[in-house]
C-alpha positions as CSV (number, residue, x, y, z in Angstrom):
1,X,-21.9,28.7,26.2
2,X,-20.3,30.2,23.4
3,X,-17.0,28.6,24.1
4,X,-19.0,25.2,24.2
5,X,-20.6,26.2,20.5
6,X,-17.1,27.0,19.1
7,X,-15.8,23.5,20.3
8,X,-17.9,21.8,19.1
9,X,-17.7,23.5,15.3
10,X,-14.2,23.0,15.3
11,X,-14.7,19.0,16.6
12,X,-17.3,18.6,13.8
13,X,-14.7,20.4,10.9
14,X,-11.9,17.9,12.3
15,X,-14.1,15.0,11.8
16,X,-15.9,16.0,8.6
17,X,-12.1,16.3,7.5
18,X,-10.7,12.9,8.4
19,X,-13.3,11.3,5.6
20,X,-12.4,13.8,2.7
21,X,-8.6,14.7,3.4
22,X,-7.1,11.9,0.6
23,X,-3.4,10.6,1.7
24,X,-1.8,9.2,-1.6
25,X,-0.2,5.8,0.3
26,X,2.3,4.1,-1.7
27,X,3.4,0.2,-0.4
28,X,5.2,0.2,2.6
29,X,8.7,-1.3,2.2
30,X,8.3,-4.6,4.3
31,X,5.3,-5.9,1.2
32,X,5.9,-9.5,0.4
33,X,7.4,-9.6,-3.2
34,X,8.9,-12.3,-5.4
35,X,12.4,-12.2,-7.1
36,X,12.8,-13.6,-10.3
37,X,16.6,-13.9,-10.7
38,X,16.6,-15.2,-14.3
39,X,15.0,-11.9,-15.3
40,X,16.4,-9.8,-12.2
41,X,12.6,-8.6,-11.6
42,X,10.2,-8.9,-9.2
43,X,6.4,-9.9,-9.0
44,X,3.7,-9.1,-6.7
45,X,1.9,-12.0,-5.1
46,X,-1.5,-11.5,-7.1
47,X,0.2,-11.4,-10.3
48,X,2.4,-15.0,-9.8
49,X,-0.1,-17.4,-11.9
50,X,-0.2,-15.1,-14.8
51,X,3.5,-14.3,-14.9
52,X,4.9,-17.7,-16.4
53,X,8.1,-17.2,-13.8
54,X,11.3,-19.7,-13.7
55,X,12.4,-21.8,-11.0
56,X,15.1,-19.4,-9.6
57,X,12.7,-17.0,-7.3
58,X,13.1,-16.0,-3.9
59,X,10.4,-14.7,-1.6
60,X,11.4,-11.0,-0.1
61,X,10.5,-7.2,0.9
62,X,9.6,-4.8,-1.6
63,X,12.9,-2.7,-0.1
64,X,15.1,-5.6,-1.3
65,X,14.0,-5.7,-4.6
66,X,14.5,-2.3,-5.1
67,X,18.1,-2.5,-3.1
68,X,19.1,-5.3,-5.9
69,X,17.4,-2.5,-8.6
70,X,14.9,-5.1,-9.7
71,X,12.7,-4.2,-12.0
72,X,8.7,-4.9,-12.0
73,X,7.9,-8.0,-13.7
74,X,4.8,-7.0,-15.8
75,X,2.2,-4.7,-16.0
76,X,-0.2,-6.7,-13.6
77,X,2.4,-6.4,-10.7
78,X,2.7,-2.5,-11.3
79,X,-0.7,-2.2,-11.1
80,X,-0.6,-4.0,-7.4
81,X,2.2,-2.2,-6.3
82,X,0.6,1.8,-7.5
83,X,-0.2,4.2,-5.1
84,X,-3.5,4.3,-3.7
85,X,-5.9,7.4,-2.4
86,X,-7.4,7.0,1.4
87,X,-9.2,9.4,3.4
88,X,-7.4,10.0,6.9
89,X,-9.8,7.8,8.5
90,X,-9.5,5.0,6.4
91,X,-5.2,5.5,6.8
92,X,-6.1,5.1,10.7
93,X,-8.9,2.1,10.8
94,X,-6.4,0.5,8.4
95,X,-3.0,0.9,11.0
96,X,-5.2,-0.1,14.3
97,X,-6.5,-3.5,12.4
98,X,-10.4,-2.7,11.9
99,X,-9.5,-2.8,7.9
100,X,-7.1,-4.7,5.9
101,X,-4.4,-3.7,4.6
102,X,-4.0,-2.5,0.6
103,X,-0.9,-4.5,0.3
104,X,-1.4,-7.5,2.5
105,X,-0.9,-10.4,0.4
């Protein structure tokens, strides 16, 4: 019976913890991103209206831009691209589909 109490302690400490843990997630490297070549940038989908881009874009992967050493294009597309704070949970519903994504443009 003891054994059985301990368990289920330790269950309820493991659960309690996957809501509060925080994981600091940053963009994976496959995020849809737009190159501006004129300005040798790039721009985050939300941020396209508002960036007053040329005609010489290309749509890519985050990991490109930065292969190319692309810088980001404005302040709104740094703010898209930041880090963001999850509990462990949140990481998990988010990977198996039940959430969406951060970055999913």
């Amino acid at each position: 019976m003891r054994k059985i109490a301990i368990i289920n302690w330790i269950t309820f400490i493991i659960i309690l913890a996957l809501f509060y843990i925080p994981l600091n997630l940053k963009p994976p490297q496959n995020t849809r991103i737009i190159l501006e070549h004129n300005y040798s940038t790039y721009i985050a989908p939300p941020c396209f209206e508002s960036s007053n881009a040329t005609n010489y874009l290309e749509e890519t992967t985050l990991s490109k831009a930065i292969d190319l050493g692309y810088e980001a294009h404005d302040s709104c597309t740094e703010k898209a691209l930041e880090s963001q704070k999850n509990s462990i949970i949140s990481y998990i519903l988010k990977k198996v589909g039940v959430m969406d994504e951060d970055w999913e443009w």
